[in-house]
Steps between C-alpha positions, in 0.01 A plus 500: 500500500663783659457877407834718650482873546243538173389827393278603231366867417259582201511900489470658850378206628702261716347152445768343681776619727715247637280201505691182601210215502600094501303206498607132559438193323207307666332829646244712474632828441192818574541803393268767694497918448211755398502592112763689379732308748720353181366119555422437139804717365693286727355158332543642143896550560509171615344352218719683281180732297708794713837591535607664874720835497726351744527212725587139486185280347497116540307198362611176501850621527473730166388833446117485321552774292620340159504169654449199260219237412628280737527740788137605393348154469582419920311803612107574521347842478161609555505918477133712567466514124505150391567555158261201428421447138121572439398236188563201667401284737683446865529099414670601176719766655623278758531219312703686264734677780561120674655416159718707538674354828707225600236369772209682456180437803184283320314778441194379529585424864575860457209635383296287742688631839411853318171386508464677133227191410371617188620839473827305387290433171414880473748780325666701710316841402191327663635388822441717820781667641493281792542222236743704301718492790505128601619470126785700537596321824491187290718624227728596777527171692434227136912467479582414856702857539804477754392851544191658510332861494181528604378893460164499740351160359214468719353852404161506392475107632188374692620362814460100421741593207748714672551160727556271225747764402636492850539142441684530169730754599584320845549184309744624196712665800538117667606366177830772532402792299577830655131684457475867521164585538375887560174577645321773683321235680610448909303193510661368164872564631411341870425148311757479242790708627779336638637869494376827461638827341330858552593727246479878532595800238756192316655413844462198718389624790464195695535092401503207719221189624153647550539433877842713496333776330249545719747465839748757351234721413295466805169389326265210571411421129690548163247772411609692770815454470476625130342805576736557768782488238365693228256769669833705637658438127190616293464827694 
């Protein structure tokens, strides 16, 4: 997955301005920056729901925007508004999405490493959002993507369940999918990250291993080393 040069403006405002972003097959992929910083705008481009102004976008070796069924079919998404459908249940829903893959996961192995237990039995309207969200994680991972976006799928998450998530995440990335996963959680990207991107105002302002960041930026700790890099660019 590579992003070149991408920009993106929506009236005076400058989502993106020059973002280049990759992520490699069998990694973990975080993306870190305050709100505003262009993160999910970034995600939605490559997924193809956006188009970028200008710039060179990447998935798979196609561009996403217009790409086909079968482009669509090898990637998982998982954006902050689900989308989920409210009627049914989450056994239903993700027994109807693994039909439509190749090599779907069980998913009741699925639903049991979500630990959804009997919520899976309960429509969607009446799940918590905690609940919500391990749902839409599911319908993300149920096809095996080769790629996967993961738009802050921990938040709202107890902390037993942000580990099996962890898990998950860590374990789709060993099978060879390329995982991009953004977050505004230091402790989140310092488990799962084999790299780390900051971004700023729609700019990378600094990418690398979390021990790399934190030597070239003179920090002891990625939360530092964060701050470091976007106090002076937020002021």
């Amino acid at each position: 997955m590579s992003l070149q040069q991408v920009t993106r403006r929506f009236g005076a405002t400058q989502a993106l301005d020059g973002l280049t972003l990759e992520a490699r097959a069998g990694e973990v992929t975080c993306v870190l920056g305050p709100n505003g910083a262009g993160k999910t705008t970034a995600v939605e481009i490559a997924v193809g729901l956006q188009r970028a102004d200008a710039g060179t976008v990447r998935v798979l070796g196609q561009d996403p925007w217009g790409a086909d069924a079968d482009h669509r079919a090898r990637v998982g998404v998982m954006l902050q508004d689900g989308g989920l459908p409210q009627a049914v249940t989450p056994t239903t829903l993700l027994r109807h999405l693994a039909r439509l893959w190749a090599d779907p996961v069980d998913v009741a192995e699925l639903v049991d490493r979500l630990e959804l237990g009997d919520a899976a039995r309960r429509p969607v309207r009446r799940l918590s959002g905690g609940q919500r969200q391990r749902v839409a994680l599911a319908a993300a991972l149920v096809g095996r993507p080769e790629v996967a976006f993961l738009d802050e799928p921990t938040a709202g998450l107890d902390p037993h369940a942000r580990r099996e998530v962890h898990r998950l995440v860590a374990g789709i990335a060993r099978d060879g999918a390329a995982v991009v996963v953004t977050t505004h959680s230091f402790d989140e990207a310092e488990r799962l990250a084999d790299h780390v991107v900051v971004v700023v105002a729609g700019q990378v302002a600094e990418r690398g291993r979390v021990p790399d960041i934190c030597r070239r930026s003179g920090a002891g700790s990625l939360e530092d080393a964060y701050f470091v890099l976007t106090d002076g660019a937020l002021r």
